[in-house]
C-alpha positions in Angstrom: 18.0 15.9 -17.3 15.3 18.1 -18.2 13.6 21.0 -16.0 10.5 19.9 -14.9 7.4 21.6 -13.3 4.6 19.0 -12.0 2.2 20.9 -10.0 -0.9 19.5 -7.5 -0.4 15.9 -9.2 -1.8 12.9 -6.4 1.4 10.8 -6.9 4.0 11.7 -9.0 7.1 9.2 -9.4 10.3 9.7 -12.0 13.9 8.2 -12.6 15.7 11.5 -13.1 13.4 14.9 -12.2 15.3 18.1 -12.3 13.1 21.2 -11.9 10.1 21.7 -8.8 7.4 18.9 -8.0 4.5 20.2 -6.5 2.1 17.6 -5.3 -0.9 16.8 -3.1 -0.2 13.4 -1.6 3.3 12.1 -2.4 6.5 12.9 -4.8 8.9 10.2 -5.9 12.5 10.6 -7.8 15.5 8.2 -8.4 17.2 11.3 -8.8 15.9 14.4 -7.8 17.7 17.8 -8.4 15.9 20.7 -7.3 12.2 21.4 -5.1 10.3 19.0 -3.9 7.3 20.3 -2.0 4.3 17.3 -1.4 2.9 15.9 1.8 5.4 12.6 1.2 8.3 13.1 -0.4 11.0 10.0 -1.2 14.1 10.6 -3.3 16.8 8.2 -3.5 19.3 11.0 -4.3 18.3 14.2 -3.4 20.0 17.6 -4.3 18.2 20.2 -3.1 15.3 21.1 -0.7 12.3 18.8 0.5 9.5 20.5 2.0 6.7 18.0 3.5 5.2 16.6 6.7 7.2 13.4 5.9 10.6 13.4 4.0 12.6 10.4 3.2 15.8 10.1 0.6 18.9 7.9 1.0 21.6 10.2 -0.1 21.0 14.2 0.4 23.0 16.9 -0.6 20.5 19.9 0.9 17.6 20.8 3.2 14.7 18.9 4.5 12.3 20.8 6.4 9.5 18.8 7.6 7.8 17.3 10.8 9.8 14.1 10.0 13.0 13.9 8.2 15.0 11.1 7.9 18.5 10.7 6.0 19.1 7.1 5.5 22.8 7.0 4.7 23.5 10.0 7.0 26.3 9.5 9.5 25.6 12.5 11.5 22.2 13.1 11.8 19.9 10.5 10.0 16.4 11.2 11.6 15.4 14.9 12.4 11.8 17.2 13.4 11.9 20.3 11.4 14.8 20.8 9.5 17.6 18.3 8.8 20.4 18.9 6.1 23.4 17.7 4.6 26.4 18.2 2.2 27.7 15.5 0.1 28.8 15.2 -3.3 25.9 13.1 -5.0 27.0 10.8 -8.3 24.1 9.4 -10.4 
């Protein structure tokens, strides 16, 4: 994976993104290693930190911190407000 800087883009989707995605609207990743700071964020696997009003990934290893943060394969806590985190090994 490269490092990646994608800053105010409207919609920004990638397979692999390693690096900080800055966007308006909404930030997509297959794989996401790193920031991701938009008003929607979605990873699939996420390793790192989602900041948004709405965050979504199915595997996290790291912090969401938005109004709505959901975890989809979380066992312990799969839907948080504010901040919602968690620690898991992530294989892509």
């Amino acid at each position: 994976m490269n490092f990646r800087l994608q800053i105010f883009t409207y919609y920004s989707k990638s397979h692999k993104f390693s690096g900080a995605q800055f966007g308006i609207y909404y930030g997509r990743a297959e794989y996401f290693s790193g920031l991701q700071n938009s008003l929607v964020n979605y990873a699939e696997n996420m390793e790192g930190v989602q900041i948004g009003l709405v965050n979504i990934t199915e595997n996290l290893s790291g912090l969401q911190i938005g109004a709505v943060n959901i975890i989809k394969e979380s066992k312990l806590i799969p839907f948080m407000f504010g901040i919602n985190f968690s620690w898991k090994i992530l294989q892509n």
